[in-house]
N, C-alpha and C positions, 0 to 999 in steps of 0.2 A: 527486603527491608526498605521502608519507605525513605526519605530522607530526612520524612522528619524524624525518626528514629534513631537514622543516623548522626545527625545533629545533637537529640539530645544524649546518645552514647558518649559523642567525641564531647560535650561539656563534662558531662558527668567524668571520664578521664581526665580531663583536663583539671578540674577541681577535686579532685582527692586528693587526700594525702599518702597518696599510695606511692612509692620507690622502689622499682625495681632492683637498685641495688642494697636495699637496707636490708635488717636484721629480719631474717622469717618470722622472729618471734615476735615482733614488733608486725611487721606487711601480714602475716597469716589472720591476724582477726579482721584488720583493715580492708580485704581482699573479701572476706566471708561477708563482714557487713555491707557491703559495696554491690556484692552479687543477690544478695539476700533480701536489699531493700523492697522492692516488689514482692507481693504477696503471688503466690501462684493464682491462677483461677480457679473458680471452685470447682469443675470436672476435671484439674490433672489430681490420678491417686501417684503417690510417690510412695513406692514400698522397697523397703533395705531386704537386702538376701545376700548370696553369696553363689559364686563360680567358682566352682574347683578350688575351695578354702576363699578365695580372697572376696574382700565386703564389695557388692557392687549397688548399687540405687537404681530399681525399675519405674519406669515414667510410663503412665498409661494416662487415655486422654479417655474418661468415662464414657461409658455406651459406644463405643467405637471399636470395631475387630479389627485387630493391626495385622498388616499385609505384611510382615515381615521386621524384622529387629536393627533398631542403629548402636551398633557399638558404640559409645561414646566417649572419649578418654579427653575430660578435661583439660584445662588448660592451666600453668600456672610453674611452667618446666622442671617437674616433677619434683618443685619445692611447694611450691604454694597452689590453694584450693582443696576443692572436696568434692568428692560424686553429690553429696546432698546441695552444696549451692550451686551445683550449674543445674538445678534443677530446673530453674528458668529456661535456661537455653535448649536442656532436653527435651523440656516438651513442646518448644517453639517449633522443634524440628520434626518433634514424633506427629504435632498436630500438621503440618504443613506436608508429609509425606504419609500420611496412613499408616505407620507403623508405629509399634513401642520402641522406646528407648533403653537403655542401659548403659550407666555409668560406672567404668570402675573407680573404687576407693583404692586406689595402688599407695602403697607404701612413700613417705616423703624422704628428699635429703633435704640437710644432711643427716639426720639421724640415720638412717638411711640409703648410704650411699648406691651410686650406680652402679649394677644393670639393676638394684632391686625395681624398682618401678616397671623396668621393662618386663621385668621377669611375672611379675603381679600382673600387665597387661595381657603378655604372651598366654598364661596358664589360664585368665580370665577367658581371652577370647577361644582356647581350644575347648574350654566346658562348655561354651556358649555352643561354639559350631557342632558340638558331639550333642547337644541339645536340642538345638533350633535347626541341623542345616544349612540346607541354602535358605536364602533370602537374609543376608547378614549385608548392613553396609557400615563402613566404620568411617569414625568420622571423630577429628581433633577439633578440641578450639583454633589453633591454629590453620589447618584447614579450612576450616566453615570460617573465620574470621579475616581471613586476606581473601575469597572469595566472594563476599558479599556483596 
């Protein structure tokens, strides 16, 4: 990430109206519009499917053969977000590493309470592996985002 990137992410934080501790139902559109603003490029195809029942979002970067798959598990501590708006970041990553992406859509709280998310995670990523094998790397927003 370059820093001018960086720069314009930390404004763009800084001026939302996004609160971590307010109402999901208020932060959840907030959070979707926020991630969403950028249009994708026109060669990522973003296609919905599912792992082992649960909804996940595949991120492929057009005419490119992906050298193996990134798990992806949003960010947004598994209240807020969606496999389809970090589609941005998925294929930042799929394009930068040769490989496809996959996002799962895991279950939110509170509707939702905990381990569902994890459980939605766990079950996603064993179809994945009974699937694809090796060449799996998994990768959170929170990872990739104190990382950078």
């Amino acid at each position: 990430m370059t820093a001018q990137q960086r720069d314009m992410i930390d404004q763009v934080l800084r001026s939302a109206p996004f609160d971590l501790g307010g109402d999901v139902a208020v932060q959840r559109p907030l959070l979707e519009q926020m991630l969403t603003a950028q249009p994708l490029p026109a060669d990522v195809r973003v296609t919905p499917g599912d792992l082992g029942g649960i909804p996940v979002v595949f991120t492929d970067i057009a005419g490119a053969e992906p050298g193996g798959t990134i798990f992806h598990i949003h960010g947004g501590g598994f209240a807020l977000g969606s496999a389809r708006s970090s589609a941005g970041l998925a294929s930042s990553l799929a394009r930068k590493t040769g490989m496809r992406a996959v996002s799962v859509d895991y279950r939110l709280a509170p509707e939702h309470p905990y381990p569902a998310a994890l459980q939605d995670v766990t079950t996603a990523y064993r179809a994945l592996l009974e699937q694809a094998g090796a060449g799996i790397v998994v990768v959170s927003c929170v990872s990739y985002c104190c990382n950078v």
